[in-house]
C-alpha positions as CSV (number, residue, x, y, z in Angstrom):
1,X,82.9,83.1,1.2
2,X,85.0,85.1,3.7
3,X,85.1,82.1,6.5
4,X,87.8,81.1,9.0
5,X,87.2,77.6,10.7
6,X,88.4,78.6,14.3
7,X,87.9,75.2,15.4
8,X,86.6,72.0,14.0
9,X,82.8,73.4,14.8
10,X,83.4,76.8,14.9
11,X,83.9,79.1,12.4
12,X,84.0,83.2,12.1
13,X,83.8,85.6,9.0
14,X,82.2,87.8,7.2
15,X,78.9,88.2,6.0
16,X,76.6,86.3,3.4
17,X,75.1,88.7,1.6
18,X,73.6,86.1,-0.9
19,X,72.4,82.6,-2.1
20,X,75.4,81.4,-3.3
21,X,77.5,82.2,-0.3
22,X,74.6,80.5,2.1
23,X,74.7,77.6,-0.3
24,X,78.4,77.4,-0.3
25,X,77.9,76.9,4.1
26,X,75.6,74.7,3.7
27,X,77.8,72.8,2.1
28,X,80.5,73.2,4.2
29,X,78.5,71.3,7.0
30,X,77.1,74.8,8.8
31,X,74.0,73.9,10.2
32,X,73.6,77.2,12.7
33,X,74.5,80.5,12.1
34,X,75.1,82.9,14.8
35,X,74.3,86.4,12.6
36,X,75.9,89.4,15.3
37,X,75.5,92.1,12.0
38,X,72.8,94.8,12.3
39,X,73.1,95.5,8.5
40,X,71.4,92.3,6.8
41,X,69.6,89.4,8.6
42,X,70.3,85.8,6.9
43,X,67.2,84.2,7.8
44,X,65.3,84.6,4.4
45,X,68.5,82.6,3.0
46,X,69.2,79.9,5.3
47,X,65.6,78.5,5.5
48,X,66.0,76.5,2.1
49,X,69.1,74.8,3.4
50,X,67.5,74.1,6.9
51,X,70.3,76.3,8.6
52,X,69.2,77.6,12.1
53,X,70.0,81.3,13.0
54,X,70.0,83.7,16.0
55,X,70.0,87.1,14.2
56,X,71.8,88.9,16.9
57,X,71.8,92.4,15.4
58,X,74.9,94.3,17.6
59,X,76.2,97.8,16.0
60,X,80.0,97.8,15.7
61,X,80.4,101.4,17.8
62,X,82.8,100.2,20.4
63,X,80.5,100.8,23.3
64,X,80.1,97.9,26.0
65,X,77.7,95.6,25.2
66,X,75.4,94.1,27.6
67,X,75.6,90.4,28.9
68,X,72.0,89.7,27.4
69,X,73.4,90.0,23.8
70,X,76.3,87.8,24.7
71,X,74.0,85.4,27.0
72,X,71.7,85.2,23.8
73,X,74.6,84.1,21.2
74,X,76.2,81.6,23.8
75,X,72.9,80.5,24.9
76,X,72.5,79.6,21.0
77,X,75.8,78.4,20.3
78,X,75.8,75.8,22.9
79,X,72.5,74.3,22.3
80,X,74.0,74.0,19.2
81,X,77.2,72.3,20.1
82,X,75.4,69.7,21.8
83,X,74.8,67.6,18.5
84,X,78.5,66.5,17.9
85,X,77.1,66.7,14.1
86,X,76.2,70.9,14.4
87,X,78.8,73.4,13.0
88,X,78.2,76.9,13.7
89,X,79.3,79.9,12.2
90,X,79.3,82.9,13.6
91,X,79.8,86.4,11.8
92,X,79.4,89.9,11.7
93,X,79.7,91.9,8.5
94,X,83.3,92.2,8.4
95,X,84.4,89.5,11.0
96,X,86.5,92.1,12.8
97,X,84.7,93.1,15.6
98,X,81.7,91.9,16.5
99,X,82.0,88.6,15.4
100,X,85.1,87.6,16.9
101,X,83.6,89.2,20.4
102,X,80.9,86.6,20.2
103,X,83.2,83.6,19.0
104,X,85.5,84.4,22.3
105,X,82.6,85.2,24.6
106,X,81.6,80.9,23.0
107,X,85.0,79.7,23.5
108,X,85.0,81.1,27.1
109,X,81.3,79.5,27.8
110,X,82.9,76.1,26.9
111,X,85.7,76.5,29.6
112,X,88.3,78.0,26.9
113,X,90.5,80.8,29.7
114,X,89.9,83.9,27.7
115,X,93.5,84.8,26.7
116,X,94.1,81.1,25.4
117,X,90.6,81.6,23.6
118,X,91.6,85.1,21.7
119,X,95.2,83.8,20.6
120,X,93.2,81.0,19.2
121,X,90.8,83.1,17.0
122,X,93.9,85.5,16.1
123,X,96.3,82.4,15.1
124,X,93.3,81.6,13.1
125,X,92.2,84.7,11.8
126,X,95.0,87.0,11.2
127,X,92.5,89.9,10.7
128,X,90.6,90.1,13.8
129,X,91.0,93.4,15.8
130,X,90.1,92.4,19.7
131,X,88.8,96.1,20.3
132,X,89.3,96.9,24.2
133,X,85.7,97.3,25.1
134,X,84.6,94.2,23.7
135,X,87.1,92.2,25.1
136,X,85.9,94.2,28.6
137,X,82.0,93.3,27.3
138,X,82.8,89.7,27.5
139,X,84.9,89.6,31.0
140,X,81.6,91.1,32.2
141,X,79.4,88.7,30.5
142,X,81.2,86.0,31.7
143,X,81.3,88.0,35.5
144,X,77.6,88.1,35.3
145,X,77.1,83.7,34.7
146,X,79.7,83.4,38.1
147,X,77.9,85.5,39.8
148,X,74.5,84.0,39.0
149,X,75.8,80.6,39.4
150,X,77.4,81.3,42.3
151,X,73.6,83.1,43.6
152,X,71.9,79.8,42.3
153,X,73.8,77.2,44.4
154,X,73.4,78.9,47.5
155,X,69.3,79.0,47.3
156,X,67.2,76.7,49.1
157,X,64.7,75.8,46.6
């Protein structure tokens, strides 16, 4: 199983594919899977082992993505995170691209600065390729929660 514990509760790779590679994250303590490939969705094999996934299906074209698909992942992810027993892993096909956008758009959603975040999941993972416009794709994303913050604190609800 191509997988790369970024931190203690985080890990990035590759994909599935099977029953013996789900089995062999279930054993590893996964209990979420954050699924960013459009080719194969791991639902069918993580419901045996009680695994929760978001299948986030994201094409690996190096065009900006939009801060909904990130928003949707994080949103996930840190529900997750919240039971100091969860480990999530989060993957694409490959773990190149789209996988390590998400992992980086997570780390920055838990107060990680982005640049600190990326050399993290590099030192990690050797293989990772931080394409431009997904790096760009999740300063926007991360833009986008300021500025609605930011519009939410000055309503008077």
């Amino acid at each position: 199983m191509d997988m790369t514990w970024v931190t203690e509760r985080i890990a990035l790779g590759g994909g599935i594919w099977n029953a013996r590679n789900m089995e062999e994250l279930s054993q590893a303590g996964v209990t979420h899977i954050l699924d960013m490939q459009i080719e194969f969705d791991d639902r069918p094999l993580a419901e045996p082992h009680g695994i929760r996934v978001l299948w986030n299906p994201t094409d690996d074209d190096f065009s900006l993505k939009p801060p909904e698909l990130l928003k949707r992942g994080v949103d996930f992810a840190v529900e997750a995170l919240e039971d100091p027993k969860a480990r999530l892993y989060v993957h694409c096909a490959a773990g190149v691209h789209r996988a390590p956008m998400m992992a980086l758009a997570v780390l920055c959603s838990l107060d990680w600065q982005i640049d600190a975040a990326m050399q993290l999941i590099e030192s990690q993972r050797p293989v990772v390729d931080f394409a431009d416009v997904y790096v760009e794709s999740v300063r926007l994303f991360l833009e986008s929660r300021l500025e609605g913050a930011s519009q939410s604190a000055g309503r008077d609800d």
